[in-house]
Biopython code that builds the backbone (N, CA, C, O; Angstrom):
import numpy as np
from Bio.PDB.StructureBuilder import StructureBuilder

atoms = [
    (1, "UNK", "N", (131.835, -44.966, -35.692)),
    (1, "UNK", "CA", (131.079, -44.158, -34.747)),
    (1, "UNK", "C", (131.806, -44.124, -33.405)),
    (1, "UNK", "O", (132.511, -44.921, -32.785)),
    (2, "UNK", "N", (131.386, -42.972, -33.218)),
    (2, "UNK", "CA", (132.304, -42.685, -31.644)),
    (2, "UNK", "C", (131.696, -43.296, -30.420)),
    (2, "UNK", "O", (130.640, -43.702, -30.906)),
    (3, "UNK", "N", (131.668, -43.549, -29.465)),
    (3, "UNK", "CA", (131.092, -43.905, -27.878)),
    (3, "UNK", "C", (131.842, -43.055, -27.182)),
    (3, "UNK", "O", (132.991, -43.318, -26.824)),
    (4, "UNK", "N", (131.206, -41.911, -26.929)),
    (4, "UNK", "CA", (131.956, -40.792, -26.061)),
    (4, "UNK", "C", (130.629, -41.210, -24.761)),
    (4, "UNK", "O", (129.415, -41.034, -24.862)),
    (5, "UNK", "N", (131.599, -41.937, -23.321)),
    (5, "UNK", "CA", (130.730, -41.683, -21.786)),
    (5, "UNK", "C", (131.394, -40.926, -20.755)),
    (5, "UNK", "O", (132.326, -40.129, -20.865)),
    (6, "UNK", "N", (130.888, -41.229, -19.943)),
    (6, "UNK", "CA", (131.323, -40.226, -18.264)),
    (6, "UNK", "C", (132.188, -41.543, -17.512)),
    (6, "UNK", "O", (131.959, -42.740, -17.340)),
    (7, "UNK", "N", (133.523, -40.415, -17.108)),
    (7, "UNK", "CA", (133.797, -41.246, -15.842)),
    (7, "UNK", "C", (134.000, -40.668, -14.587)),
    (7, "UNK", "O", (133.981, -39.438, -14.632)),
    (8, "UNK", "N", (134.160, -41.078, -13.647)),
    (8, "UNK", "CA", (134.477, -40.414, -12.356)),
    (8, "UNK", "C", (135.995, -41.235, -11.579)),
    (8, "UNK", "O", (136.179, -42.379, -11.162)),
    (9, "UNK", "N", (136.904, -39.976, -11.655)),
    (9, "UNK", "CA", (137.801, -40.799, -11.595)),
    (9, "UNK", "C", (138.049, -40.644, -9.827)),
    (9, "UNK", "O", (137.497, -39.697, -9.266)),
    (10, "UNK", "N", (138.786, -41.490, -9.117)),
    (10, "UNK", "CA", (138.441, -41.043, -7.408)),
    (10, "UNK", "C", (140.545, -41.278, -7.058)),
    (10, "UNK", "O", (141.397, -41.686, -7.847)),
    (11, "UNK", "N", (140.670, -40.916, -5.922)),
    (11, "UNK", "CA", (141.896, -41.579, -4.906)),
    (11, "UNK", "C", (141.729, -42.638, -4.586)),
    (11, "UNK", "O", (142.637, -43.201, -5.198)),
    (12, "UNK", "N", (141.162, -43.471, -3.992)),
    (12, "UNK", "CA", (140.824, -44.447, -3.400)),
    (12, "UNK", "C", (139.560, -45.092, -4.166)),
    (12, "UNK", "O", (138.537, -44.764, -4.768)),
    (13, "UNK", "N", (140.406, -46.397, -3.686)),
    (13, "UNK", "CA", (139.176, -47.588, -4.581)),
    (13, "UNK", "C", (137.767, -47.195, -3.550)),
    (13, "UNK", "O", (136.617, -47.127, -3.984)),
    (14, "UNK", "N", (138.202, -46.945, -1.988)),
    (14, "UNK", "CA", (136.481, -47.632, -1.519)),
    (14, "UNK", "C", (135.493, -46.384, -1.842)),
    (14, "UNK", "O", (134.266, -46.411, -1.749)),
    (15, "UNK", "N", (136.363, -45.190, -2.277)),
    (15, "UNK", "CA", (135.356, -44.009, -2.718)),
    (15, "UNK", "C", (134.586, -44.496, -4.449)),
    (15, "UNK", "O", (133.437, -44.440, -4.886)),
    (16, "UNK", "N", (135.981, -44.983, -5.067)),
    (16, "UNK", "CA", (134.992, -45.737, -6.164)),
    (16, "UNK", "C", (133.510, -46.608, -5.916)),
    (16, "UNK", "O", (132.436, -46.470, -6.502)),
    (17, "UNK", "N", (133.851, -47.442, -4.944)),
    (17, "UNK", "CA", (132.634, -48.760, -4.825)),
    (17, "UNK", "C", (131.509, -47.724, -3.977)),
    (17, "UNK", "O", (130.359, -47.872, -4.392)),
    (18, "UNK", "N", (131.642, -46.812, -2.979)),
    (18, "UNK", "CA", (130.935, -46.359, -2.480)),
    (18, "UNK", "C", (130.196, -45.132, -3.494)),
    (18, "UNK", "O", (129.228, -44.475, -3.112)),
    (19, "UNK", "N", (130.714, -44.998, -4.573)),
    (19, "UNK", "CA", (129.834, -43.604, -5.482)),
    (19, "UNK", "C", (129.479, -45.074, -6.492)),
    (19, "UNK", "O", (128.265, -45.175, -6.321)),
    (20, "UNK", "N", (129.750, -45.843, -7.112)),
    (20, "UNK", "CA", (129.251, -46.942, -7.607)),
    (20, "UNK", "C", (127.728, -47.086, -7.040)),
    (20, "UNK", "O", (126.713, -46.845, -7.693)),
    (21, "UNK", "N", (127.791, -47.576, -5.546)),
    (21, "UNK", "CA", (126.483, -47.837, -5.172)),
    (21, "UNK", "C", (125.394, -46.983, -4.985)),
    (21, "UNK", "O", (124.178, -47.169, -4.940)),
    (22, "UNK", "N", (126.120, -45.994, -4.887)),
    (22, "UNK", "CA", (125.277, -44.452, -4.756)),
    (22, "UNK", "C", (124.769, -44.010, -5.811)),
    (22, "UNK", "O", (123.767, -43.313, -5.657)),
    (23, "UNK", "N", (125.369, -44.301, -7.536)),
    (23, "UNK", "CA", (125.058, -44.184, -8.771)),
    (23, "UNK", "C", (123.909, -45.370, -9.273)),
    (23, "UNK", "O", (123.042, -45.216, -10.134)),
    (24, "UNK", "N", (124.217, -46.724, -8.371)),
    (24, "UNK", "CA", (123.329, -47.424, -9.231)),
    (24, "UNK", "C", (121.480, -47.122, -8.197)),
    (24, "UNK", "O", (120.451, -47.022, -8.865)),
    (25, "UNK", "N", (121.435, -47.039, -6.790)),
    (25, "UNK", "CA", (120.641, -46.624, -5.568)),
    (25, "UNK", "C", (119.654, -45.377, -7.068)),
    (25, "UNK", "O", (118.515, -45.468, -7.526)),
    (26, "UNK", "N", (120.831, -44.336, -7.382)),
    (26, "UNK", "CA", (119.946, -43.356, -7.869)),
    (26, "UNK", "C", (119.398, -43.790, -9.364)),
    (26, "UNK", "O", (119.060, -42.895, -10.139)),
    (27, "UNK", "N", (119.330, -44.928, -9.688)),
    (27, "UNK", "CA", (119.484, -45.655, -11.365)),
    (27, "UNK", "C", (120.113, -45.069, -12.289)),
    (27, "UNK", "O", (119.723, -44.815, -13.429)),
    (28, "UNK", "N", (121.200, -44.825, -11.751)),
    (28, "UNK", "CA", (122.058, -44.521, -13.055)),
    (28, "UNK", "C", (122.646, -46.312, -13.395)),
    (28, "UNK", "O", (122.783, -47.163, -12.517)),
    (29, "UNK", "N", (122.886, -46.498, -14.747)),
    (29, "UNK", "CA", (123.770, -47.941, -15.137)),
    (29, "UNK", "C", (124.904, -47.482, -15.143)),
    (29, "UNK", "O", (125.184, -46.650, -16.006)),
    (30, "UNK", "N", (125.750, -47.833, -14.315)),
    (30, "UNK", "CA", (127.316, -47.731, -14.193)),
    (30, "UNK", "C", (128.230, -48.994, -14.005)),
    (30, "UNK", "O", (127.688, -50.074, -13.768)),
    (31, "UNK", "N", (129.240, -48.926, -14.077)),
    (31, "UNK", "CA", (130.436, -49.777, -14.165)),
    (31, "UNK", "C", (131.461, -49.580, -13.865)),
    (31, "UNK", "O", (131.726, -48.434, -14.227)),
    (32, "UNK", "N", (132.746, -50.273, -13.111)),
    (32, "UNK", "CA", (134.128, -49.819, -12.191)),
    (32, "UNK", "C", (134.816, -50.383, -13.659)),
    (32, "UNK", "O", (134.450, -51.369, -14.298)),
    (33, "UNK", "N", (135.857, -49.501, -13.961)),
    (33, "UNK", "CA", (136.311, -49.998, -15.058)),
    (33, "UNK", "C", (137.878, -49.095, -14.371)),
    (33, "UNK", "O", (137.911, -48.108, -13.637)),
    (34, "UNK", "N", (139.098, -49.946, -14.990)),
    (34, "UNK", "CA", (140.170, -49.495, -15.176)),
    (34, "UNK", "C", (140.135, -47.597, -15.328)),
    (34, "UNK", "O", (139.195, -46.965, -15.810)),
    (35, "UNK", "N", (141.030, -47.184, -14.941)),
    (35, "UNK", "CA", (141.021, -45.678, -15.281)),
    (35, "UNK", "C", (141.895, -45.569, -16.476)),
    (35, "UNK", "O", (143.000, -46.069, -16.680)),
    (36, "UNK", "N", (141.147, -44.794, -17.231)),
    (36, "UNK", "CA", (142.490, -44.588, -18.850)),
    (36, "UNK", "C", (143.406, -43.799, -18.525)),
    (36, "UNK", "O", (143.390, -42.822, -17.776)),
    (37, "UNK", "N", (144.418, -44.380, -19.272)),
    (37, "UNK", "CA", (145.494, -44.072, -18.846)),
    (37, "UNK", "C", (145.816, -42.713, -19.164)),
    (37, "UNK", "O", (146.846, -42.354, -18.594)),
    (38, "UNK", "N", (145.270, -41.813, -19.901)),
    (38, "UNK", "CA", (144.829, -40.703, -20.359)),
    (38, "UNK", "C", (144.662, -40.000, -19.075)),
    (38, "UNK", "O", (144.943, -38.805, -19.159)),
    (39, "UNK", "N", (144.139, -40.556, -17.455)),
    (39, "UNK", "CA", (144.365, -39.192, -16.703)),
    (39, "UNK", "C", (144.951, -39.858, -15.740)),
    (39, "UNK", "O", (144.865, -39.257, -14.669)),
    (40, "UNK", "N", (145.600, -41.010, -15.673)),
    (40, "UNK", "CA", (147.110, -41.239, -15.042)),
    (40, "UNK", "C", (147.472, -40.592, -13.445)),
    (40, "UNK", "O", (148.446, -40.074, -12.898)),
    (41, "UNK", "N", (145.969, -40.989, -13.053)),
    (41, "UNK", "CA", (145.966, -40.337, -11.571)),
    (41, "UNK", "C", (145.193, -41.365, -10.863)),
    (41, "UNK", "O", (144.564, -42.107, -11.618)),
    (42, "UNK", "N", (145.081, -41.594, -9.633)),
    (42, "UNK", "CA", (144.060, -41.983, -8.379)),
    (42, "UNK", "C", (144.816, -43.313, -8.687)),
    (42, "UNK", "O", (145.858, -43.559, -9.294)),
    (43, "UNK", "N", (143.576, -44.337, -7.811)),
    (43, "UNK", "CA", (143.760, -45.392, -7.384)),
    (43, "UNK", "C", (144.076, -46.835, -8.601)),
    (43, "UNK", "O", (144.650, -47.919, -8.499)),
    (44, "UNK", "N", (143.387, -46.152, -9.649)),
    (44, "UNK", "CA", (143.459, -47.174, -11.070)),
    (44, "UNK", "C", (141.812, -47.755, -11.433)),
    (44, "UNK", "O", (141.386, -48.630, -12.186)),
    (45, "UNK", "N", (141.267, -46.939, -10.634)),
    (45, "UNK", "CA", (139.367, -47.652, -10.826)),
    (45, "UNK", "C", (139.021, -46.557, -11.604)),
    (45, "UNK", "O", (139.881, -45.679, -11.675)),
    (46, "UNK", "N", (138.082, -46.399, -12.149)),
    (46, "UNK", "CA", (136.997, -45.261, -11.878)),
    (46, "UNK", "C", (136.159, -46.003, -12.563)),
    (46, "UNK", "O", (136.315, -46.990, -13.282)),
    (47, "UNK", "N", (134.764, -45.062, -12.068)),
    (47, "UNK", "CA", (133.754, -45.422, -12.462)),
    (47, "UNK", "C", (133.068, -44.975, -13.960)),
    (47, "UNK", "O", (133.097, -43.752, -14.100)),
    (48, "UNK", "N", (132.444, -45.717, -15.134)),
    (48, "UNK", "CA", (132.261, -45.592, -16.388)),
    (48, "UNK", "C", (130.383, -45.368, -16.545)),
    (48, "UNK", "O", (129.502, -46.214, -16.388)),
    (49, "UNK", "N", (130.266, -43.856, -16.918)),
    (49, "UNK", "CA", (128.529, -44.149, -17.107)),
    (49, "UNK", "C", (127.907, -43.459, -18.354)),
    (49, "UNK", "O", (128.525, -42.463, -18.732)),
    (50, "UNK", "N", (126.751, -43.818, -19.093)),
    (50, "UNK", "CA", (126.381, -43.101, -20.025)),
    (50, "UNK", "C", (126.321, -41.375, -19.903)),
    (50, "UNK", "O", (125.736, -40.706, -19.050)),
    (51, "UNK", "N", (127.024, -40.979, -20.901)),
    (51, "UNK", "CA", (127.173, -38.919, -20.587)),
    (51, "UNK", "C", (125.595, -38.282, -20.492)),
    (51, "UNK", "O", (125.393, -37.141, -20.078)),
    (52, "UNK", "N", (124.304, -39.370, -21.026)),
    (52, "UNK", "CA", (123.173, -38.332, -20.743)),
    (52, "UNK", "C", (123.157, -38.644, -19.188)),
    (52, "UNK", "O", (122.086, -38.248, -18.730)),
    (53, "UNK", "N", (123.766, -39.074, -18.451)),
    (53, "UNK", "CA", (123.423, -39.213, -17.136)),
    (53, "UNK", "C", (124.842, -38.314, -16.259)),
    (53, "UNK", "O", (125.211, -38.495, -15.099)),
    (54, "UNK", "N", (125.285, -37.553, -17.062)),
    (54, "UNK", "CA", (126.421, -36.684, -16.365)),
    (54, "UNK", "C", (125.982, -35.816, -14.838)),
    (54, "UNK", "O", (126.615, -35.753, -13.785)),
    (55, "UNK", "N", (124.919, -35.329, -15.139)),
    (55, "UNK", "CA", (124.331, -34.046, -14.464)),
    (55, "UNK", "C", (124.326, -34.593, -13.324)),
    (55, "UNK", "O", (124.923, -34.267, -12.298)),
    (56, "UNK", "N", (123.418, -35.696, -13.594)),
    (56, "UNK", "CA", (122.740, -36.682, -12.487)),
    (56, "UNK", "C", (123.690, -37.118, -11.538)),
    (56, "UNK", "O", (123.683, -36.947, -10.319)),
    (57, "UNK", "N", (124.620, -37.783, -12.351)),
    (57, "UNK", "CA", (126.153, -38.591, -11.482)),
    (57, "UNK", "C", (126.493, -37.190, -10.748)),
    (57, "UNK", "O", (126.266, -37.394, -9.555)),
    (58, "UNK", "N", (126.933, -35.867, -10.924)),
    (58, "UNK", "CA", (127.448, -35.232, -10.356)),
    (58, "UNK", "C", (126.239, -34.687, -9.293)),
    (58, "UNK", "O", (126.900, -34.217, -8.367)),
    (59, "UNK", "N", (124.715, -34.500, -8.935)),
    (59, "UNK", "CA", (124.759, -34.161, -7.956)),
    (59, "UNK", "C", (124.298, -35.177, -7.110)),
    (59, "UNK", "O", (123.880, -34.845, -6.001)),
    (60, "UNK", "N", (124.298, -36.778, -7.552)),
    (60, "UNK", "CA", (124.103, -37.709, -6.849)),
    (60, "UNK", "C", (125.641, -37.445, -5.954)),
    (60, "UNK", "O", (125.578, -37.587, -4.733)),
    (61, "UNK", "N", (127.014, -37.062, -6.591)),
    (61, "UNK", "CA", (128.099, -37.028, -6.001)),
    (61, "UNK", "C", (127.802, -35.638, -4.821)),
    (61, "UNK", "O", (127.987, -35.724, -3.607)),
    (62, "UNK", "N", (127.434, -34.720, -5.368)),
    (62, "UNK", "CA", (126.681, -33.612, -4.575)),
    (62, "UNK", "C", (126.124, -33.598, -3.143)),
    (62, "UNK", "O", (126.270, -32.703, -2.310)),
    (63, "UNK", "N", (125.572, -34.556, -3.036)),
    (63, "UNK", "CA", (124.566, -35.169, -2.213)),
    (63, "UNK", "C", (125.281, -36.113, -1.254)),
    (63, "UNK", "O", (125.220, -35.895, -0.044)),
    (64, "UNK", "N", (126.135, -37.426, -1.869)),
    (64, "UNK", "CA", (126.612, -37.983, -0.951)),
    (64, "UNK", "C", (128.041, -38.156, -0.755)),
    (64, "UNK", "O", (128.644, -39.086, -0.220)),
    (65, "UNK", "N", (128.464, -37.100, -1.280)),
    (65, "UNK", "CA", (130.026, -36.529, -1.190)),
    (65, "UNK", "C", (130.795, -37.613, -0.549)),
    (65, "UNK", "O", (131.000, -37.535, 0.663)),
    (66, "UNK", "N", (131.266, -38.670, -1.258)),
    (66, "UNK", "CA", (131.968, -39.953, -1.036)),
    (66, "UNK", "C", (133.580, -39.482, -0.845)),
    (66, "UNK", "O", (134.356, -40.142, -0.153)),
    (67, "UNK", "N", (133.918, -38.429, -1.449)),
    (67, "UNK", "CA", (135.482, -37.851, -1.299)),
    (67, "UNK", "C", (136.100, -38.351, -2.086)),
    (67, "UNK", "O", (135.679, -39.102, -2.966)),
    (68, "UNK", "N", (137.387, -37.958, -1.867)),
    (68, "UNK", "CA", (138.664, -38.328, -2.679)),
    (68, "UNK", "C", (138.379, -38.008, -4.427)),
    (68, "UNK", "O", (139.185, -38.395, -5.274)),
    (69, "UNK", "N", (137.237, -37.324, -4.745)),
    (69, "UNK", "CA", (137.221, -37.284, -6.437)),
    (69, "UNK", "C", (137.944, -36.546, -6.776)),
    (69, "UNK", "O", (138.069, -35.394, -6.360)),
    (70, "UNK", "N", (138.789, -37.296, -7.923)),
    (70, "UNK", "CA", (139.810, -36.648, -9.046)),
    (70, "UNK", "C", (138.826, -35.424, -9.978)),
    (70, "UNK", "O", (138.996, -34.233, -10.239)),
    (71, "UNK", "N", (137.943, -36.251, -10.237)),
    (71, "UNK", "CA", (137.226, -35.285, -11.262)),
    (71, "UNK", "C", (135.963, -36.068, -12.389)),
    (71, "UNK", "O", (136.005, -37.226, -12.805)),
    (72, "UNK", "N", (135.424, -35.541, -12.540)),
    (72, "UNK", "CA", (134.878, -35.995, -13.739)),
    (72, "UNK", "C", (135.007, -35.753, -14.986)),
    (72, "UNK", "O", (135.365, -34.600, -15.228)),
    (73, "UNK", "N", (134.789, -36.655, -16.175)),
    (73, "UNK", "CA", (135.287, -36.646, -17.541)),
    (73, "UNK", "C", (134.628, -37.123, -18.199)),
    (73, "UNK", "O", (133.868, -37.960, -17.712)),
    (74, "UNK", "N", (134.566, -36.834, -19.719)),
    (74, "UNK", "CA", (134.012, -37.237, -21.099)),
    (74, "UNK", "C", (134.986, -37.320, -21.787)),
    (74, "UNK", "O", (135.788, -36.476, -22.188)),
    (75, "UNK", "N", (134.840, -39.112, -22.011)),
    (75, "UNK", "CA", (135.805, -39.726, -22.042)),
    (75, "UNK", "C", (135.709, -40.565, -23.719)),
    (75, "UNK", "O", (135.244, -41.704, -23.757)),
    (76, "UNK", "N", (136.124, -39.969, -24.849)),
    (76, "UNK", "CA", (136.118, -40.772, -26.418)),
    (76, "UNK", "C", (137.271, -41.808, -26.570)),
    (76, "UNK", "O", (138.396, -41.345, -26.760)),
    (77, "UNK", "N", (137.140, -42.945, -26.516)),
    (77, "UNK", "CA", (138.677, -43.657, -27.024)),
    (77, "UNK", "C", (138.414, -43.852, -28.372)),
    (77, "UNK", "O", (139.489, -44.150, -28.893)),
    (78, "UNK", "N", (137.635, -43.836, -29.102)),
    (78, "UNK", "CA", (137.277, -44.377, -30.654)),
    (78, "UNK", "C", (138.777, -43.961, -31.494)),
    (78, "UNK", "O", (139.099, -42.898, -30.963)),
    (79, "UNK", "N", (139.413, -44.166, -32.128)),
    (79, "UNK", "CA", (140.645, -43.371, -32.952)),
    (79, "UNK", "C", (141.732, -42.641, -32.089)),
    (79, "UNK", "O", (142.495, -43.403, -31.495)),
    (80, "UNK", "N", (141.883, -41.640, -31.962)),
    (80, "UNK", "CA", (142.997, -41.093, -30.955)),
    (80, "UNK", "C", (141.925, -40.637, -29.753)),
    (80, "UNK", "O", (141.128, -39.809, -30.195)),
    (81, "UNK", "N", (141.715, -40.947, -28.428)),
    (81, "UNK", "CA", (141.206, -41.207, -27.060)),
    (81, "UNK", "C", (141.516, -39.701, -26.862)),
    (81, "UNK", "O", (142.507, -39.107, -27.288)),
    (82, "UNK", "N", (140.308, -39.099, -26.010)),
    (82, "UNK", "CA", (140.298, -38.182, -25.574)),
    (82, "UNK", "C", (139.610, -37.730, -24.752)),
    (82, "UNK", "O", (138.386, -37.619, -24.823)),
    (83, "UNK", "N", (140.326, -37.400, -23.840)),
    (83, "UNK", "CA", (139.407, -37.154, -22.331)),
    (83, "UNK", "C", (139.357, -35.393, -22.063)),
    (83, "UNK", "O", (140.373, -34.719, -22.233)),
    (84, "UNK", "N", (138.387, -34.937, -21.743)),
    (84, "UNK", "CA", (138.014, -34.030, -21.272)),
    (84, "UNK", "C", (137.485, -33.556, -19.786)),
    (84, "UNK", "O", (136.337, -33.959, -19.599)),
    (85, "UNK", "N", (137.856, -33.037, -19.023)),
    (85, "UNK", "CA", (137.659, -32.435, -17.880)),
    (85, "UNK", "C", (135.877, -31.928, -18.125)),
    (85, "UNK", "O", (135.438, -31.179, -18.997)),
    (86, "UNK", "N", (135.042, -32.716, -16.906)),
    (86, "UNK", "CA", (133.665, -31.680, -17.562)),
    (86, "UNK", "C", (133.924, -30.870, -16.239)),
    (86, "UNK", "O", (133.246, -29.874, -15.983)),
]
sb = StructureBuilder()
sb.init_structure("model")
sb.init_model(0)
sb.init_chain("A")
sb.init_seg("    ")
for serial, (resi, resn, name, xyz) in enumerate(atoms, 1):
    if name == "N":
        sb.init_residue(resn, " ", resi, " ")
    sb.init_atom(name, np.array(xyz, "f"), 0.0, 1.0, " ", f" {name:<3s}", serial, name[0])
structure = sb.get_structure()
């Protein structure tokens, strides 16, 4: 079985910790996890959250526009890893 979640990948670590706290404030369950190497950009953090909470993460990002975001993604590593741009 697959585990396809959301990440948010940023430039800078303190935009990571600062959308971190802003994700968990709005209850989303999130986590700073390594960035896969699959999008080989920003600082080396991003943040890891369940995909039914995609919408949410992005206009919590909406709202408190922390900066520096690479982007967001739906992210499968199960077998050959595959990240998608949402």
């Amino acid at each position: 079985m697959e585990e396809t979640f959301g990440i948010a990948a940023f430039r800078s670590r303190q935009q990571v910790f600062r959308f971190d706290s802003a994700l968990r404030r709005g209850g989303i369950a999130a986590r700073i996890i390594s960035t896969p190497r699959e999008i080989q950009v920003g600082c080396g953090l991003s943040i890891q959250f369940d995909m039914k909470d995609m919408q949410k993460a992005m206009d919590i990002y909406r709202r408190n526009n922390p900066g520096n975001l690479i982007g967001f993604y739906r992210f499968t590593p199960a077998g050959r890893p595959r990240i998608t741009p949402v």
